[in-house]
C-alpha positions as CSV (number, residue, x, y, z in Angstrom):
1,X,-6.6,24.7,-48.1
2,X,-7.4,21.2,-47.1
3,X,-3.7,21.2,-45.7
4,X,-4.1,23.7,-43.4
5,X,-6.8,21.8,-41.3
6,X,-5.0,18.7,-41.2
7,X,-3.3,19.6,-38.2
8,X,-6.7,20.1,-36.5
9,X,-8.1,16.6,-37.5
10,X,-9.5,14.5,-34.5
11,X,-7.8,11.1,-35.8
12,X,-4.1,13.2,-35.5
13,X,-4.5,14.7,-32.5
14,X,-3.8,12.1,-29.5
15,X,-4.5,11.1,-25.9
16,X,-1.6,8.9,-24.3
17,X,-3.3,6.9,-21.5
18,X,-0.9,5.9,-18.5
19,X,-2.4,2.9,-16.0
20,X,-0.2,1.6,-13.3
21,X,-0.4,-0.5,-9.9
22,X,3.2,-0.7,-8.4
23,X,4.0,-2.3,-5.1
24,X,4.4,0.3,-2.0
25,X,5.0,-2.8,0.6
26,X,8.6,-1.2,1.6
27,X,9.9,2.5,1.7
28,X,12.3,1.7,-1.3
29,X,8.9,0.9,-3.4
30,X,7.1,3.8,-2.1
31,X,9.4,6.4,-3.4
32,X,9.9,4.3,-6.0
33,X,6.1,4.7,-6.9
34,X,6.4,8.1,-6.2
35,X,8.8,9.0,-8.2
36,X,7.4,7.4,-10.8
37,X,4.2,9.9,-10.2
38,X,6.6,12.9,-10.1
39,X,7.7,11.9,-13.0
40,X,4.5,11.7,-15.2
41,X,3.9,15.1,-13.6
42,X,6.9,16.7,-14.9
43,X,6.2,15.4,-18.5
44,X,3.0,17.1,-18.7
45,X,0.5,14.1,-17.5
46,X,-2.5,14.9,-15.4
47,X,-3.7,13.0,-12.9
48,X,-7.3,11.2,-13.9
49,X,-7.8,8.8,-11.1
50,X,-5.0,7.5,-8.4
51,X,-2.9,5.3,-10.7
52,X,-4.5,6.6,-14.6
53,X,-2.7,9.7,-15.7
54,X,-3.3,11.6,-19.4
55,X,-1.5,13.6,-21.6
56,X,-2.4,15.3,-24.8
57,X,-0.3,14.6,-27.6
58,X,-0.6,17.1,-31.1
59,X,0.7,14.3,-33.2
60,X,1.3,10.7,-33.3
61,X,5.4,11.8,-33.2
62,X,5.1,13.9,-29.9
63,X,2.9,10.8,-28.2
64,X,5.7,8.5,-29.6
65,X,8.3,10.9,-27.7
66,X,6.0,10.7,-24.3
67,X,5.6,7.1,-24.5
68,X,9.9,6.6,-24.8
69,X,9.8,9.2,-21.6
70,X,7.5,6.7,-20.2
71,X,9.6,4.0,-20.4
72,X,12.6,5.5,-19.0
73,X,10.7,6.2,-15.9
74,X,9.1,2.3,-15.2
75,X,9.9,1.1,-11.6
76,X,12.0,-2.0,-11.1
77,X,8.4,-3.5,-10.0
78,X,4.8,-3.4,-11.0
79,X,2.7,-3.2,-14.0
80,X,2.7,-0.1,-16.5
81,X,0.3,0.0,-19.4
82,X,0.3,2.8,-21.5
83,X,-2.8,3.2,-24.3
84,X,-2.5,6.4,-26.8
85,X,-6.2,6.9,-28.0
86,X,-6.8,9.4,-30.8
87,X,-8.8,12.7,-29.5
88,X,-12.3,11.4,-31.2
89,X,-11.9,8.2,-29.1
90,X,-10.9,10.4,-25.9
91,X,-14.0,12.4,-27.2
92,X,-16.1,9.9,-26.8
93,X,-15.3,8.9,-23.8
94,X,-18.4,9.0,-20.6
95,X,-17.3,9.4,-17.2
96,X,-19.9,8.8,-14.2
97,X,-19.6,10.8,-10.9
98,X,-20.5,8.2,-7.8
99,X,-24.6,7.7,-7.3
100,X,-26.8,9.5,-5.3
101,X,-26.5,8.5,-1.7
102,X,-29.8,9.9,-0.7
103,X,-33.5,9.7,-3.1
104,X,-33.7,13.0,-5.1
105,X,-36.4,15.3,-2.8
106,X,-39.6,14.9,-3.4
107,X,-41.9,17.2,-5.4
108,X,-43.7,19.7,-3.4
109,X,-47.5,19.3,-3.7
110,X,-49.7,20.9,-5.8
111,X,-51.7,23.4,-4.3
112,X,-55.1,23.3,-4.7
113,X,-57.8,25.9,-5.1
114,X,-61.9,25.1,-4.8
């Protein structure tokens, strides 16, 4: 029975992490760049933020298959890092949203009876 759930474990389960900043100085890097983003797209990657993309993985194999499809892709130019993270790491990972721009309103004021 044990076996059954060891498909389901958090540590097995994985998150592949692509960062990248490529050069877009001339149109041969631009499409270059964007092909690149195409790319990542087609393999299943999601967009996180403008140059972090993320793809689930169901097994340290089928991340190890992603990150070879990864490579094939890499521009001539630029910087690639790629950072698999198991899904209790991903889990734990915090995201914050911008800050407020205005105060919070305030609280309305008691009413008062005498």
């Amino acid at each position: 029975m044990a076996n059954q759930f060891a498909a389901l474990s958090a540590y097995q389960v994985m998150w592949l992490f692509v960062f990248f900043d490529l050069p877009t100085n001339t149109k041969k890097q631009r499409h270059a760049a964007a092909r690149f983003r195409k790319d990542l797209c087609q393999d299943g990657f999601t967009m996180m933020q403008y140059s972090v993309y993320v793809r689930h993985c169901a097994s340290s194999e089928s991340l190890a298959v992603h990150l070879k499809r990864v490579q094939a892709a890499i521009p001539e130019e630029g910087l690639v890092s790629a950072l698999p993270a198991t899904d209790r790491q991903f889990g734990n990972m915090t995201n914050f949203v911008g800050k407020r721009s205005t105060p919070p309103p305030e609280a309305p004021l008691q009413l008062e009876f005498f």
